[in-house]
N, C-alpha and C positions, 0 to 999 in steps of 0.2 A: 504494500500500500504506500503512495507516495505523501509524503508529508505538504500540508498546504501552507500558506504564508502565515496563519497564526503560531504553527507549531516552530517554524524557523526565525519567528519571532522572540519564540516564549525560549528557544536554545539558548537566544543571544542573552535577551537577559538572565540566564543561567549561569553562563559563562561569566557573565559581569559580576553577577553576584560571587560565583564560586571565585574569582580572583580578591572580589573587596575579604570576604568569610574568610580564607586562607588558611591554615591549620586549625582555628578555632571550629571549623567544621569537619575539620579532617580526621580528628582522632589521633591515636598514638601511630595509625600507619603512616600517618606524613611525615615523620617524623626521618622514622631511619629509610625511607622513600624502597621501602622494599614490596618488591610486587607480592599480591598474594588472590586467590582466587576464592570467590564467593560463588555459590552455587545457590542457586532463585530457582525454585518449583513456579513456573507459571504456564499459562496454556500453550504461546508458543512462545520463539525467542521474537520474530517479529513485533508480536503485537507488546511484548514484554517492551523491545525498545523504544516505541510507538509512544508507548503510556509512560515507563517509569527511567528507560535504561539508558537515553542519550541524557536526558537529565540529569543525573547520579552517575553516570560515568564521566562527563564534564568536570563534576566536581569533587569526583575519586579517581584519580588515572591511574592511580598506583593499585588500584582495586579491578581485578580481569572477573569480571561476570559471566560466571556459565551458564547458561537456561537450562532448568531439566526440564521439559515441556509434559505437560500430564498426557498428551495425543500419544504419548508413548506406554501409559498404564496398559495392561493387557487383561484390558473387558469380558472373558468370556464366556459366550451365552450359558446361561443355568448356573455360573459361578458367583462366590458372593460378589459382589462389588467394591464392598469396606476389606476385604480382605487381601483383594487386587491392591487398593489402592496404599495399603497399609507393606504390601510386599514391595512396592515399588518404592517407598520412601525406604525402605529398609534398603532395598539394594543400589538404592541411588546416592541416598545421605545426603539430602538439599541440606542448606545450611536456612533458607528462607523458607517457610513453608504459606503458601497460598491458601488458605482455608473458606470450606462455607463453614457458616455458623453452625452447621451439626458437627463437621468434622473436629472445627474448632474444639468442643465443647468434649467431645468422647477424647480427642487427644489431649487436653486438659486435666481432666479425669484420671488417665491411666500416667499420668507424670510423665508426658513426651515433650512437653513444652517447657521452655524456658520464660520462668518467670519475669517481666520487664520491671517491676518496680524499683529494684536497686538502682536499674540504668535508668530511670527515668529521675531517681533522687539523684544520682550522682549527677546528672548532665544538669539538673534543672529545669526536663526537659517540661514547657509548658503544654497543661491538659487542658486548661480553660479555657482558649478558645476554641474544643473541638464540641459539638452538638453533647449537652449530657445526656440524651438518651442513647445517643448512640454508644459512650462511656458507658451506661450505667445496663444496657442491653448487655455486650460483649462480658463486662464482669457478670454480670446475672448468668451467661454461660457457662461459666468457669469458677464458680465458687467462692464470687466477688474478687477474682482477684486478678489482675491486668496481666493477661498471657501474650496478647496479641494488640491489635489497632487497626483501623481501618480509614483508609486516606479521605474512600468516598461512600457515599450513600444513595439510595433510589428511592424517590418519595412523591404520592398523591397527593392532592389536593381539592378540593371541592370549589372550582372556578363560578364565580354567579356575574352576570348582568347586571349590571346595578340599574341601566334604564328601562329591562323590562321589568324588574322588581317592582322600580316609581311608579311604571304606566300600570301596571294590573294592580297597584296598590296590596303587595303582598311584603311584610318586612324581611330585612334583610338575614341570610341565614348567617347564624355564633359558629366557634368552633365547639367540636364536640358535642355537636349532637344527634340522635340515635337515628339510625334508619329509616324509623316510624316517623320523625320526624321531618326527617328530610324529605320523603313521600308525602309526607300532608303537604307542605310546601307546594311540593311539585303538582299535587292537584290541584291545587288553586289556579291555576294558568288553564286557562280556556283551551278546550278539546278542539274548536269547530274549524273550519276550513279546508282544503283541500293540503296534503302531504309536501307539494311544494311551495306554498304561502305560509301555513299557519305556524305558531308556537309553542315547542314542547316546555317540558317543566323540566323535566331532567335526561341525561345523557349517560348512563351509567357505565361508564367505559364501555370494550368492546361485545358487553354478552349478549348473545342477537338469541337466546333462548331460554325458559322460563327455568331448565335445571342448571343453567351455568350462571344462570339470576342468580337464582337460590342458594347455591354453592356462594356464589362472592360474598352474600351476607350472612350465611352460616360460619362464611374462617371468620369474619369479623365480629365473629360473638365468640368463638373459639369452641366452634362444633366440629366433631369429626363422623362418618360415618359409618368406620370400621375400628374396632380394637383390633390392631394386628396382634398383638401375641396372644389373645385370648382366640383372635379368629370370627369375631361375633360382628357382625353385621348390627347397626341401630341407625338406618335410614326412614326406621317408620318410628323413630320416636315425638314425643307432644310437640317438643323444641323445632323438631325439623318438620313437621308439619306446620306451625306456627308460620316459618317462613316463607314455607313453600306458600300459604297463603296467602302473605303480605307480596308476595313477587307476584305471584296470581293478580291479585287484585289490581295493583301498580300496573299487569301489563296489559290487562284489560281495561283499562280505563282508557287510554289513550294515551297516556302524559308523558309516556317513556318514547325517546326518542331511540331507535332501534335500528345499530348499522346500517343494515343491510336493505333499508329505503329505498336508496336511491339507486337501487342496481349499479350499472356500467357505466363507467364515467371515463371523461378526454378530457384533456386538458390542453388548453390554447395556451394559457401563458402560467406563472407561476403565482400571477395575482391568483387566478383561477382554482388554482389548486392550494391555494391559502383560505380562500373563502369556500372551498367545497366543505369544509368541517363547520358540522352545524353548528360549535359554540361562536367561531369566527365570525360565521356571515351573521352572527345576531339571530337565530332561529331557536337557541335554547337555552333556555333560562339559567340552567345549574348542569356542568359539563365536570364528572370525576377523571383527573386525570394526569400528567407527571409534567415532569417542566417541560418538555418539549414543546408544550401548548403554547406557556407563556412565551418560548424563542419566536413563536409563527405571528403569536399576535406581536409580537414587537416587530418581526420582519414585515407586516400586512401595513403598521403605522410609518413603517421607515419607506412605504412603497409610493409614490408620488400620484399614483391612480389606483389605489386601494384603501390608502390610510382616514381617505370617510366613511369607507364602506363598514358594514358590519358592525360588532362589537368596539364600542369607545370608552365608556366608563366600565370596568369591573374590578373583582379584587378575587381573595381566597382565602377559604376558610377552611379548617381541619376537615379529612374524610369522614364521614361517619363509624361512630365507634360502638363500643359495647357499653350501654349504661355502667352494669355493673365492675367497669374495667376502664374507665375513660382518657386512660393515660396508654394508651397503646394501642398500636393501628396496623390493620397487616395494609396499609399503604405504602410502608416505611420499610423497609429495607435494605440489608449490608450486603452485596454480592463477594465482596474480597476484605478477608482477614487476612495481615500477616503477620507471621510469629517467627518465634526460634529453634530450630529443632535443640532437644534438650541435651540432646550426645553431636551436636555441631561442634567442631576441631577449630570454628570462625568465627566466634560469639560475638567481639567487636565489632567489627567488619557487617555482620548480619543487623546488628544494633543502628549502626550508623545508616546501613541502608532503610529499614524502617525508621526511625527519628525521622530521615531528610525527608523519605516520601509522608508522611504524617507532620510533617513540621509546618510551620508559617510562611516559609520563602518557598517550598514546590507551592501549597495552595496557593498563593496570591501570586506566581509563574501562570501558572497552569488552568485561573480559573476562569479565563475568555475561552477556552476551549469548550466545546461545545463534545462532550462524550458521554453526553445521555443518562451523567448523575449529577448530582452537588458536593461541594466539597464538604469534608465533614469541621472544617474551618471556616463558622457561618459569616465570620464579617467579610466572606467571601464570593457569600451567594449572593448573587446580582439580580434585583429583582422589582429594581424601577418604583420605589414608591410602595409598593402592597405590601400587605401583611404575611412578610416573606414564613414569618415565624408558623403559619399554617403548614410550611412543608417540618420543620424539625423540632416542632415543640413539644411532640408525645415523641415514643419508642417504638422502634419496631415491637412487633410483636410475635411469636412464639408461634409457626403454622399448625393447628394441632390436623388441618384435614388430613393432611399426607405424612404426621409424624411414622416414624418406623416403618414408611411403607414396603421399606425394601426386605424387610420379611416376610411378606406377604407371595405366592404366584405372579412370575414375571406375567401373564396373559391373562390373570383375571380384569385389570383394568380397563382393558381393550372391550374386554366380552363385557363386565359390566357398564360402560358408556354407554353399549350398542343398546342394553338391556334399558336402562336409565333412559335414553332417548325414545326408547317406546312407549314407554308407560308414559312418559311427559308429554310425549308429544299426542295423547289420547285425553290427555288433562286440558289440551289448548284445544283439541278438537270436542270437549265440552263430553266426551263419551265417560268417562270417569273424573271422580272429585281426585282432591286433592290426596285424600288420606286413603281411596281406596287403591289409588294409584301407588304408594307409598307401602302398603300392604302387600300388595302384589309384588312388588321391587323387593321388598324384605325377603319375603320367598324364595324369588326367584334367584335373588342374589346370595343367599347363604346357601344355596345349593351349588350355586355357580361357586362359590368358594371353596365349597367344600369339595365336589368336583377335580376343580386344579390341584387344591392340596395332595390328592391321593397321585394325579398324575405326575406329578414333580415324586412319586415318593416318600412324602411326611406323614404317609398314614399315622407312623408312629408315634407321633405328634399328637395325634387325633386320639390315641386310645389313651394316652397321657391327662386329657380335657383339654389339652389349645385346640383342638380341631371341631371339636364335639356342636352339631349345630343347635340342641333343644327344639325349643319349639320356634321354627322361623318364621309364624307369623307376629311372634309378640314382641314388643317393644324389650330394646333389651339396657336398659338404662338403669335398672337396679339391678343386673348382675354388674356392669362394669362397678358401681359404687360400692360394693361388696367388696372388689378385688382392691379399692383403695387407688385405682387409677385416676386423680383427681383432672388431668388432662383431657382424659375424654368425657367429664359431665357434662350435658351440654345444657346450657343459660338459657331460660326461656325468655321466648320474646313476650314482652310489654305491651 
């Protein structure tokens, strides 16, 4: 991929920087100027020096950077996955380890990480200005204690119109508030007119059906549908029919504006395709959805024959959350942890490279760059005026839908989708309710598990009780609470 002119912008002042910093950023390697080599787990080595490595090599020359690229773990089909990828750090020995937040947290656990807090007191290195949820997320993985860090972050927001707000006279939506709420809202804006004139209330990102509805407002209450290691299916319980009926209701009303509209679309110019997005052109009142939005509306205002069109006044408000949890949003999210491997032979070296990429001179390099996160250094996020604090002032949150899913049948999720979208799609065709559709799914689907589990092999799982299906048509919400899985109770909706 070639680099554009902000990135060979953002080098030079790198360079500038790393000559004014001079050994005070350098560490003890600049010292006796002796080469030494650092080894960075990241996807590839390209996109490694894309993102983090002409950076950090500008300002470590004496530091040779090997990529171990993960494209290289050896995935094989029916094999574990954590086990692959747990062999490959063995036999590779990063000295940098690239983490998600699960892996983070299990290598945490078993003492594979190197603790940062000494180096973070010796250096003095500053935590204040990084997001505290994002601080206080990562220690919550790891037993409060700072194993790792994370440079950037991915986060939603609930964008509203302020002029359609004034015209239909509906008040302005706060942050944090629940689902239910944010749907009342969105009904208040008039149903009538024809699909290409009229105004929806809300845009719910991209879920163009009533179970991928349902799903986005179930993680956000922190519902799961499956206990994997009990194996029990609870798709038909109160909680998840609850929602399914609030998405029901929302999407027969009208109010929801729903991708897939406006079929097939060209594009003449790039004005065009700036105002094709119903929040842009002014067609929807409240659009859920990540900064990229805010880049288009600032590019539509900077456009000399678009910048009156569409949307002029708005701002942003928190995603909607879970009442009884209102400080965390699965809108919020950490795609890249890095840490230390705890038997690294380059502990320094691995240190210096995390501090600079987490430090105050990469973000404020690096934060014109447009790469699809925010920096996790908010007096960095650029955000023209609004209430930027809507994107980082909760926590991510914890996904329970797909916790542990990878102990589950590689193929039941495929066959259960398929399964799932019939039964829904006979809920829109009005032929079944909510809940008998959801019954029917419970069946179907703990058979379908139980099913795969024997074909993989785990019968013996099964005669153990992880496999065991009971009875599938009944809700199964007081066995998991029996087991003490506090994870999977699921929050009923209000």
């Amino acid at each position: 991929m070639l680099f554009g002119k902000k990135t060979i912008v953002a080098i030079g002042a790198a360079l500038a920087a790393g000559s004014l910093a001079g050994c005070a950023m350098g560490g003890e390697g600049k010292e006796d100027n002796v080469k030494s080599t650092l080894k960075v787990m990241y996807y590839n080595e390209q996109s490694f020096y894309q993102q983090y490595g002409m950076l950090f090599s500008a300002l470590y020359p004496e530091v040779e950077v090997e990529v171990v690229s993960t494209q290289d773990v050896n995935y094989e089909e029916g094999k574990d996955m954590q086990k692959a990828m747990e062999d490959f750090i063995a036999e590779r020995k990063p000295d940098v380890l690239m983490l998600s937040a699960d892996e983070y947290s299990r290598m945490a656990e078993e003492g594979k990480l190197q603790n940062l807090e000494a180096y973070i007191k010796k250096d003095k290195f500053d935590l204040e200005g990084i997001a505290p949820g994002i601080l206080e997320y990562i220690k919550q993985q790891s037993g409060g204690v700072l194993y790792g860090l994370a440079p950037t972050f991915y986060s939603q927001a609930l964008y509203y119109n302020k002029d359609l707000f004034a015209k239909h006279g509906v008040e302005f939506p706060e942050d944090r508030m629940s689902w239910e709420k944010v749907l009342q809202l969105a009904a208040r804006f008039p149903t009538t007119g024809d699909k290409e004139n009229r105004v929806y209330g809300l845009k719910a990102g991209y879920q163009t059906n009533l179970y991928y509805f349902g799903n986005s407002i179930g993680a956000s209450l922190g519902l799961t549908y499956i206990h994997p290691s009990s194996r029990k299916l609870m798709i038909n319980s109160d909680s998840w029919k609850s929602v399914y009926e609030m998405a029901h209701k929302a999407m027969e009303s009208g109010t929801l504006y729903m991708e897939n509209m406006d079929g097939s679309f060209t594009s003449n110019s790039y004005d065009d395709f700036l105002l094709r997005d119903p929040f842009i052109s002014g067609k929807v009142a409240m659009a859920i959805d990540g900064n990229y939005l805010m880049d288009q509306i600032k590019q539509k205002n900077e456009s000399s024959t678009a910048k009156d069109k569409g949307v002029q006044n708005w701002d942003v408000v928190t995603v909607p959350v879970n009442p009884q949890n209102p400080e965390e949003s699965t809108g919020m999210s950490i795609g890249q942890i890095f840490a230390i491997s705890a038997n690294s032979a380059n502990m320094d070296a691995a240190w210096n490279f995390i501090s600079y990429v987490n430090g105050d001179e990469f973000a404020r390099v690096t934060s014109k760059l447009q790469n699809g996160g925010f920096p996790a250094r908010t007096k960095y996020l650029s955000a023209d005026g609004i209430h930027a604090e809507a994107f980082y002032s909760l926590k991510p949150m914890s996904n329970n839908m797909y916790k542990d899913f990878d102990k589950l049948p590689q193929q039941f999720f495929v066959k259960f989708d398929g399964l799932a979208q019939q039964e829904f799609q006979s809920i829109t065709d009005g032929k079944q309710s909510v809940s008998e559709a959801l019954d029917s799914l419970q069946a179907k689907g703990q058979q379908l598990l139980d099913d795969e589990a024997r074909n993989e092999g785990k019968s013996g799982d099964a005669s153990d009780g992880a496999g065991a299906s009971g009875e599938t048509g009944a809700s199964t919400e007081s066995a998991i609470v029996e087991e003490g899985e506090t994870e999977a109770v699921a929050v009923p909706v209000q």
